[in-house]
ZANU-890600 format. One line per field, with one value per residue (C-alpha): residue number from 1; residue in three letters; y, z, x. Coordinates in pm, whole numbers, plus 50000, padded with zeros to 5 digits. Example, Ala and Ser with C-alpha at 12.3 -4.5 7.8 and 13.67 -1.06 7.14 Angstrom:
2
num <- c(1_2)
residu <- c(ala_ser)
Y <- c(49550_49894)
Z <- c(50780_50714)
X <- c(51230_51367)
//
This chain:
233
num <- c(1_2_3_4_5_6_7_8_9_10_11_12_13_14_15_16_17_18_19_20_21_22_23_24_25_26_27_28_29_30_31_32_33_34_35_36_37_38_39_40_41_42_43_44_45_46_47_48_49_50_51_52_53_54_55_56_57_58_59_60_61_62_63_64_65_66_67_68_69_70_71_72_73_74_75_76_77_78_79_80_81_82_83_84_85_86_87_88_89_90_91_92_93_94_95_96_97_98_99_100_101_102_103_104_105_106_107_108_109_110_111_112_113_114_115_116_117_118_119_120_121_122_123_124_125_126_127_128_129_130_131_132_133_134_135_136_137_138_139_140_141_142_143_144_145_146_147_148_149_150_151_152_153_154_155_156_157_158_159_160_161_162_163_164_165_166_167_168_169_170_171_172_173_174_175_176_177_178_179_180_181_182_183_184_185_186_187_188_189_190_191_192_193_194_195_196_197_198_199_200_201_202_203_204_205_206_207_208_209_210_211_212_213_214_215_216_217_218_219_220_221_222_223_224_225_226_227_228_229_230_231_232_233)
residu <- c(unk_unk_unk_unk_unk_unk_unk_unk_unk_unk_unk_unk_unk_unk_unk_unk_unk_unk_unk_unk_unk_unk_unk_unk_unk_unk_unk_unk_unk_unk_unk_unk_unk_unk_unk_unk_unk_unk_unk_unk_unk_unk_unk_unk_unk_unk_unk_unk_unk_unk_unk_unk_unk_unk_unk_unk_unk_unk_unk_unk_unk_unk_unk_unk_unk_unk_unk_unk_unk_unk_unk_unk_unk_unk_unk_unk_unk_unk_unk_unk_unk_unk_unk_unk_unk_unk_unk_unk_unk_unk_unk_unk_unk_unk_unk_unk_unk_unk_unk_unk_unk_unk_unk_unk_unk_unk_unk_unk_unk_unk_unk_unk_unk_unk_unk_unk_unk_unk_unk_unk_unk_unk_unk_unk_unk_unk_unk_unk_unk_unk_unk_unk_unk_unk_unk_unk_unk_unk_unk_unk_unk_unk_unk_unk_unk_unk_unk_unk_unk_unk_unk_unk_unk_unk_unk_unk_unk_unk_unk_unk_unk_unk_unk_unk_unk_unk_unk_unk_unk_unk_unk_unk_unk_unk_unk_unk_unk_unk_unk_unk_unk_unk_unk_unk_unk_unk_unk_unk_unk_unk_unk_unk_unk_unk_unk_unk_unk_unk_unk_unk_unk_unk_unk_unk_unk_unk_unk_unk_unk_unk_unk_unk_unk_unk_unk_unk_unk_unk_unk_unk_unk_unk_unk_unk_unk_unk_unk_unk_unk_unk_unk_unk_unk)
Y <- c(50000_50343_50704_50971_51321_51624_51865_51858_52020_52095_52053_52037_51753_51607_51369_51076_50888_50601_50362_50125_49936_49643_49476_49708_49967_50123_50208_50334_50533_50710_50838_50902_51166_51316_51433_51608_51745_51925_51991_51815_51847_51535_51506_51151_50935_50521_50233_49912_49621_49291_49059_48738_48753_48953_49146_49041_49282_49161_48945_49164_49140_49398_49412_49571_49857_49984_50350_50508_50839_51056_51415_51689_51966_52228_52454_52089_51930_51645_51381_51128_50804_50630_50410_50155_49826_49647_49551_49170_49035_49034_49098_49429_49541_49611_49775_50041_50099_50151_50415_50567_50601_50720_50959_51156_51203_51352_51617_51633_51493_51285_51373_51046_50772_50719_50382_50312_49979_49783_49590_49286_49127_48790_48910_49244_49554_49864_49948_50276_50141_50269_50023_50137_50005_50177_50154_50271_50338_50746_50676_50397_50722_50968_50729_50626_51043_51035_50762_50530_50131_49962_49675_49371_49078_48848_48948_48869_49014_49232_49214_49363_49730_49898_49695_49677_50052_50035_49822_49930_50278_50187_50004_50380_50497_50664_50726_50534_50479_50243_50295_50026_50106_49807_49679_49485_49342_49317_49317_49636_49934_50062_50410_50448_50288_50580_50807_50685_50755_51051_51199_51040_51194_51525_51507_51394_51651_51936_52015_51940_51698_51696_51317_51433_51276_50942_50959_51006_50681_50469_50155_49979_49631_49317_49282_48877_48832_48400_48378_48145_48388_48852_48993_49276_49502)
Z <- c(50000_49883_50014_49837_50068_49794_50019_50443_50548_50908_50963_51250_51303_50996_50777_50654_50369_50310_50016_49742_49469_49551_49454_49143_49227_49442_49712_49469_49270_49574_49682_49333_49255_49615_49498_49178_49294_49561_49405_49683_49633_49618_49976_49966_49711_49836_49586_49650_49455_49613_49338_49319_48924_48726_48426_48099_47777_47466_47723_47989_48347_48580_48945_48886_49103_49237_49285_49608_49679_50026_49869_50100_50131_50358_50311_50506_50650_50468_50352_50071_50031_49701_49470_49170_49342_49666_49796_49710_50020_50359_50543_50294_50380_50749_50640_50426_50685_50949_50733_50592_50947_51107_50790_50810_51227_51085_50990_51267_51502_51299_51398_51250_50959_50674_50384_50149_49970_49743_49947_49744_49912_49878_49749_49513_49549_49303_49385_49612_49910_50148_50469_50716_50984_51311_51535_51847_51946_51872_51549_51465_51641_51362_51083_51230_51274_50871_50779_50691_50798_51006_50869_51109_50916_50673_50634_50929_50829_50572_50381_50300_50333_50328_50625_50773_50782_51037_51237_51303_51351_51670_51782_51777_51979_51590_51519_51212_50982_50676_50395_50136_49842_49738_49393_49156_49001_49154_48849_48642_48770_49020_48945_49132_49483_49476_49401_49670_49899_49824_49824_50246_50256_50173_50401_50706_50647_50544_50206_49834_49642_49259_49135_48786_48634_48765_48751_48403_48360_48608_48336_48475_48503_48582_48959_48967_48991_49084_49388_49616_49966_49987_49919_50080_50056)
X <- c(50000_50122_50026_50050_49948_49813_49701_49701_49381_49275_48834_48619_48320_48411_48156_48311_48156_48280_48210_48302_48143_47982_47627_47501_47767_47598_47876_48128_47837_47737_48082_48191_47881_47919_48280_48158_47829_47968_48362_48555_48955_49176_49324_49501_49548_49593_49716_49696_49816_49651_49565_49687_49758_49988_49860_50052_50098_50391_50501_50580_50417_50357_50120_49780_49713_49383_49347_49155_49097_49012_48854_48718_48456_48586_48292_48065_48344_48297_48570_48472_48618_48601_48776_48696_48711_48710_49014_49100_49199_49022_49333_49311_49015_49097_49401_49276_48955_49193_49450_49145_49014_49343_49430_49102_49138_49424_49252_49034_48768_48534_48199_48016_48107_47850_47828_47671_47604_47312_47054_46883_46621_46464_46123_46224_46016_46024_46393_46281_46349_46660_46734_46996_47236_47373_47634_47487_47126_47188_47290_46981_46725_46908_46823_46422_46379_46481_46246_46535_46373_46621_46758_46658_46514_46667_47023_47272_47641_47762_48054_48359_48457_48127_48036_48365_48438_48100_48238_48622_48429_48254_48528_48695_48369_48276_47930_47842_47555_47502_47218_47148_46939_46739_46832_46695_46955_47307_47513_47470_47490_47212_47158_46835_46968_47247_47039_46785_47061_47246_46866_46878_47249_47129_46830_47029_47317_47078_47310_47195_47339_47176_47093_46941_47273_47179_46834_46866_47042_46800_46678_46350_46396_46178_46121_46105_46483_46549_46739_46874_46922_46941_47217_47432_47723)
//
């Protein structure tokens, strides 16, 4: 893992949202738009090269390398996290939760941690659905007083670092949150989840954040998907 520091900045209460893709996209869409709509500046840049394969071009080899980025709002005190993958290795995934947690208290106290993931149930509904997680009974009252369902029935863990970033934040005593955008299909892109979220993003943290972009893309698609068991993160 390689660090490369662009710019040191110094906020108060910060935001942290926290995401990659996973089922539809969903995490890595989310975090992605947040960064454009509201102009956040490249902070940190993290690469990682994990895989277990080399990639091979006129015989030569060389390690591919994933790409993350930390990006920040000063005028909200918000830091983004985003990148174009998940990490491939579960020792991995604690590692970069724990230096993207320790390089954002960096800049200062973080106030609470928010992910984002896809959410797809056993019996699929219209796709306008947003379920959330919490890691302490304040942060489960924030997301009931916003009309986000707690997520309580079928699904019992979730995976990799959209849920793991939850849980190494309230081992830190951080305030964390999780929304999941029900999705009806978990391998192209879920433009209406993310957009079901950032619209709960905005509401919680009382700032605007424009989905026209991906509500323009959002494809209706058949509701009966087959399936053996839900599916999250």
């Amino acid at each position: 893992m390689k660090i490369k520091n662009i710019h040191d900045y110094k906020l108060k209460d910060i935001i942290l949202i926290s995401s990659l893709p996973d089922m539809g996209k969903v995490g890595g869409i989310v975090t992605q738009h947040i960064i454009k709509k509201l102009d956040a500046k490249k902070a940190t840049q993290i690469f990682l090269a994990d895989k277990p394969w080399v990639n091979l071009k006129e015989g030569l080899v060389d390690l591919p390398t994933d790409e993350y980025l930390l990006a920040v709002d000063e005028k909200n005190s918000i830091v983004i996290f985003t990148g174009e993958n998940q990490p491939q290795e579960p020792g991995t995934v604690f590692k970069i939760a724990n230096k993207v947690l320790d390089s954002v208290a960096q800049m200062g106290n973080i106030k609470m941690v928010i992910s984002a993931g896809g959410y797809l149930p056993s019996k699929s509904g219209n796709g306008d659905a947003v379920f959330g997680v919490a890691t302490n009974s304040s942060s489960m009252d924030l997301l009931k007083s916003n009309n986000v369902k707690p997520l309580v029935s079928e699904v019992k863990s979730i995976t990799w670092f959209n849920g793991v970033i939850l849980g190494i934040s309230k081992s830190k005593n951080i305030d964390g949150i999780g929304l999941f955008g029900e999705i009806v299909d978990a391998e192209s892109p879920q433009y209406k989840a993310a957009s079901n979220i950032l619209k709960v993003i905005g509401k919680i943290l009382k700032i605007e954040i424009g989905t026209k972009e991906l509500d323009e893309k959002v494809v209706e698609q058949p509701t009966e998907i087959n399936k053996d068991s839900p599916g999250i993160g």
